[in-house]
Steps between C-alpha positions, in 0.01 A plus 500: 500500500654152585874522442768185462747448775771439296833726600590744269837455296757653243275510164591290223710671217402534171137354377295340777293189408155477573599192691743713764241710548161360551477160752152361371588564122285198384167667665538784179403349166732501198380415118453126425813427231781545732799294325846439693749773459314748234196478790179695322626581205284322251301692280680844627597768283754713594385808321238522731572322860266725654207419283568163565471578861173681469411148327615259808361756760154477357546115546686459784319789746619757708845389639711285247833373399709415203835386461760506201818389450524427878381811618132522651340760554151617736233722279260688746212691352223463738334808673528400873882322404626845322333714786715276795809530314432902459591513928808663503582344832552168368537494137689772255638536132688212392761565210526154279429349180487776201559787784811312595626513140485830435774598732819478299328788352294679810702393804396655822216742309184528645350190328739309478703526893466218759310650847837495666666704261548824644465707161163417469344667832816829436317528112164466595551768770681715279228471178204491704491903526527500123128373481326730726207671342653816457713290309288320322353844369786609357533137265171624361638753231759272383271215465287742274844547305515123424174417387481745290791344282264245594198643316717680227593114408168407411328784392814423224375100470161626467581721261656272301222221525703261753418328772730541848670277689368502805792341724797668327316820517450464874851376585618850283263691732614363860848498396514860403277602767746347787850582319397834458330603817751294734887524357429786269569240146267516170589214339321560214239208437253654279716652273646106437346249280661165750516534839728640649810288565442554921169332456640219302783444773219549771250252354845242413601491854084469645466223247817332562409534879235249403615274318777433819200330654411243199816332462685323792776643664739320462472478088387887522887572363481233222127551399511885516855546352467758237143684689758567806737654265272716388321607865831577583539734189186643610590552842833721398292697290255583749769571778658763186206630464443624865823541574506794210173646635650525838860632358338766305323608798796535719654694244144773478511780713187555708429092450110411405380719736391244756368211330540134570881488376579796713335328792728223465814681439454764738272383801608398834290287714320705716566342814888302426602739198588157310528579127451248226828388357573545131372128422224506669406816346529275162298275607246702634463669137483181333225426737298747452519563115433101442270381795336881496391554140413069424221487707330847462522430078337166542255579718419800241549257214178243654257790586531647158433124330201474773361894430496389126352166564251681723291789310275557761763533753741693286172755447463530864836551619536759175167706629663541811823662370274736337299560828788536732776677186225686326703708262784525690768492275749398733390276836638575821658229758190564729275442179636130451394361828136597433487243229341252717329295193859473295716405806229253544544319174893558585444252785312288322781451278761434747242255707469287178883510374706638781816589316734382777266181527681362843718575820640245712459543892717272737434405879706725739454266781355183533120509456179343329343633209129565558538279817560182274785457309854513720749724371904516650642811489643610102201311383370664152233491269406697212169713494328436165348828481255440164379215699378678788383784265264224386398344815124453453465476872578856494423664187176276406437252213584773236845559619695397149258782345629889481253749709675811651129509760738279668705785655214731524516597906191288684692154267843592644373571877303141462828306477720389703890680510776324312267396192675728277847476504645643165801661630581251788456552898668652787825680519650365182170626311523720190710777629310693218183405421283819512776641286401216197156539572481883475669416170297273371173627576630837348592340187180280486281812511733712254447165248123486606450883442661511145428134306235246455700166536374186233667184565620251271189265476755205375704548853533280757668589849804346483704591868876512432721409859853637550437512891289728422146500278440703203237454188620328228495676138273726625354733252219788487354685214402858572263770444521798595218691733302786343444650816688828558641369820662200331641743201655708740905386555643434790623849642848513666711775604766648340712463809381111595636401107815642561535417884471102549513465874292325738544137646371211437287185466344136598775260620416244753731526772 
């Protein structure tokens, strides 16, 4: 790999211009409108700037830029592009844009810390026990807890001849499922008709993260007056909120018997015996309970509007739960994993609509991507993930079509590594990602094994953006099976109900 000569020096502070960054910036293409100062703006909506990428990149190619407000930016979503930038050795996570914005809330937590921040690598080591697969076993029972306040819920709206919402019903689901089994909390969602206020703080600051990047900087204060007012309400009330989960557990005897709160409170690094300080600790909660129950709920969210979509599908993936569950009433951890078919249309899913839809990778040292465009050191550029979900090169002419066969295992042995990236690459990857998928494929088959699913023929997929992706107004009528395995509840223990303790789940760190 050919590599600039240029000398490495102090980073620049703050964002970094496409222009710092990459020497030959008028070899990549950029949309055809650019107008001084607001750049390529025309036409935009910022309800949806990544579905206005998606738009540009299937014009412009693989490697792209935009600028706005005086900021440009470098889009790369091509196959042999995302695998270069996936070498460790020269390229790792870069924390900007929406990322960047998030950390009056997140600081130093896993998502949200800078490479040289040392709480990052004395977290990760301390956390990474906590998803071990003895550990992930013992989320299992709790996770049966949740969803069945899960399928308690509808068997009510079915009941009474409604329809659910799919999204809201999902973002109850993940939420319980990670307060519960990591810090010990129920807060309660399905026994509330509005969300609960955490999720409206948690969505407030996400979408006011956004909106940083549609307005310029400078007039950010003016333009955003009153909506900064009110992410900084939301920001105090998620710090109260945490900081009364981790209060009352200082205050329990015998703490949560090990889970993820414990593990921050009480663990030493193994090798420095570093602890996390009291803040971090904050932030490390508010990282996990936002960033680790937002992606597993929409991912969730689009495979249930795709099984409903897709009969056929949905009748497979439901014959296989009743191969591999039979009549068990209650599935074991080891019982999930054999769902091959479901975890299949799972992937599918998160190939078409990745719910954390980009990651931004920067040049460690001086370098070339793919041998042809120079990068200095601190260069970025963002990874459109949907885009190289779609890459017809790789997935064929049928790649904006939903087929699970994708994932079967001779498909996934055919392609090349680093086609599939929905939960980022290398050491900042999804700390937990077999954690959300054990979840969601549970939940998938427990849905699968006990309801026919009938979309709303009038519906549209409409893809809501708040960083990350979710359906839009998502809604699914029901029936219920006849089958004795899909009348049978969902069997818990006496002692999981009254014992919520486990860690947790999917956060890309």
């Amino acid at each position: 790999m050919a590599e600039t000569t240029a000398t490495p020096t102090a980073l620049p502070k703050g964002f970094r211009d496409a222009e710092q960054g990459w020497p030959d910036l008028d070899r990549i293409p950029h949309p055809p409108r650019r107008v001084p100062l607001l750049g390529d703006v025309l036409g935009a909506d910022r309800r949806t700037p990544l579905q206005d990428t998606l738009r540009h990149a299937r014009q412009l190619g693989p490697i792209f830029r935009r600028k706005a407000f005086g900021k440009e930016f470098v889009f790369v979503w091509g196959a042999d592009m995302v695998a270069d930038m996936a070498d460790e050795s020269r390229f790792a996570k870069h924390v900007g844009l929406g990322v960047a914005n998030l950390r009056p809330v997140a600081g130093d937590g896993l998502f949200t810390a800078y490479n040289h921040e040392p709480n990052w690598q004395l977290a990760h080591d301390v956390l990474a026990p906590g998803f071990s697969r003895e550990a992930m076993a013992g989320y299992h029972p709790m996770m049966l807890s949740v969803a069945e306040r899960l399928t308690d819920h509808w068997d009510r709206e079915l009941t009474a001849g409604r329809s659910v919402d799919v999204p809201g019903d999902m973002t109850k689901l993940t939420l319980e499922t990670i307060a519960r089994t990591g810090f010990g909390h129920d807060f309660g969602s399905f026994e509330r008709d509005r969300p609960h206020p955490f999720v409206t703080s948690m969505v407030g600051t996400l979408s006011y993260a956004q909106r940083l990047n549609s307005v310029p900087s400078p007039l950010a204060p003016l333009l955003l007056r009153t909506a900064t007012r009110r992410n900084e309400a939301d920001i105090a009330y998620l710090n109260r909120t945490v900081d009364d989960m981790v209060h009352t557990r200082r205050k329990a005897s015998g703490g949560g018997d090990g889970d993820l709160l414990d593990r921050m409170l009480d663990t030493a690094h193994p090798e420095t015996g570093e602890r996390l300080s009291p803040e971090n600790v904050r932030r490390q909660v508010i990282t996990f309970l936002v960033a680790g129950h937002e992606t597993t709920s929409g991912s969730l969210s689009f495979a249930l509007h795709y099984l409903a979509r897709h009969p056929e599908i949905a009748a497979r993936a439901r014959a296989e739960v009743d191969q591999v569950w039979g009549d068990t009433r209650t599935p074991g951890y080891d019982q999930v994993a054999k769902l091959r078919y479901v975890r299949r249309v799972l992937d599918e899913s998160l190939r078409l609509w990745p719910t954390a839809p980009a990651y931004a990778r920067e040049a460690t040292r001086d370098t070339e991507l793919t041998g042809v465009h120079p990068m200095r050191r601190g260069a970025w550029a963002l990874i459109l993930t949907p885009m190289l979900h779609r890459d017809p090169e790789v997935w064929g002419a049928d790649a904006e079509e939903f087929d699970p066969d994708r994932f079967d295992a001779k498909a996934v042995r055919s392609r090349a590594p680093h086609t599939f990236k929905p939960f980022g690459t290398g050491a900042r990857a999804c700390i937990g990602r077999q954690f959300a998928l054990h979840e969601a494929t549970l939940v998938l088959g427990l849905l699968l094994r006990r309801y026919e699913l009938r979309p709303d023929p009038a519906y549209q997929l409409r893809v809501a953006e708040r960083l990350t992706l979710m359906p839009e107004g998502l809604r699914l009528h029901l029936d219920r099976r006849a089958a004795a395995a899909a009348s049978a509840p969902v069997a818990v223990p006496d002692e999981v109900r009254s014992e919520p303790r486990c860690p947790v789940h999917g956060t890309d760190d």
